[in-house]
C-alpha positions in Angstrom: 144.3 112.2 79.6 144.4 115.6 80.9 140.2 116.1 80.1 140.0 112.4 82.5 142.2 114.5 85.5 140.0 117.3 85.6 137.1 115.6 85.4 137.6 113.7 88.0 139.1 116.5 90.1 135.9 118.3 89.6 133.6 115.4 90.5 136.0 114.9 93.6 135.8 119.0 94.8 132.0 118.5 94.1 131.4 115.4 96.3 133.5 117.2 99.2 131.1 119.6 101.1 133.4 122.7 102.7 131.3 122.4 105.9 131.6 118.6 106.2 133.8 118.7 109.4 132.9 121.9 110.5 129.6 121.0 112.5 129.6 117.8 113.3 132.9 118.3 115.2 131.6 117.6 118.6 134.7 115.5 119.8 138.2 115.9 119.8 138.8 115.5 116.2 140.6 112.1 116.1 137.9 110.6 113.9 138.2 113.9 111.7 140.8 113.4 108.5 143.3 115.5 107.8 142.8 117.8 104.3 144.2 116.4 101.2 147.3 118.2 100.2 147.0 120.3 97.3 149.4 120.5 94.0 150.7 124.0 94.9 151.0 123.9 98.3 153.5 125.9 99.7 156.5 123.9 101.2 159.3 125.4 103.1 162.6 125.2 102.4 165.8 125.3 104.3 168.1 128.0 103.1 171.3 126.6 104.4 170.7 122.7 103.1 172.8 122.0 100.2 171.8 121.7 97.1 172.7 119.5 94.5 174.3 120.0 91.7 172.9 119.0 87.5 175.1 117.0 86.4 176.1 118.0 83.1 175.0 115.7 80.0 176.4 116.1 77.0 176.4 112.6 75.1 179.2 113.8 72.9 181.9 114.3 75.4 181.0 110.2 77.1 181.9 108.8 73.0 
């Protein structure tokens, strides 16, 4: 399955020009899409949100 993924994520970064939007941007943008997000794109995090917990499994303990 994994050989499928990357095939298909290379026939998708193939079929996507870099310049596509670039120079036929002759209006506001509106009809422009926004980029697809990638896998390890950086998302911020708050520092001061809680965080949860694990909750401890151990299947001996619940018999």
């Amino acid at each position: 399955m994994s050989r499928d993924y990357e095939r298909q994520e290379a026939l998708r970064m193939t079929n996507q020009s870099p310049s596509a939007g670039a120079t036929s941007n002759t209006g506001d943008g509106s009809s422009r899409q926004p980029p697809e997000p990638y896998i390890n794109e950086i998302i911020p995090v708050d520092p001061n949100r809680a965080r949860r917990r694990p909750v401890e499994q151990n299947p001996r303990s619940a018999r």
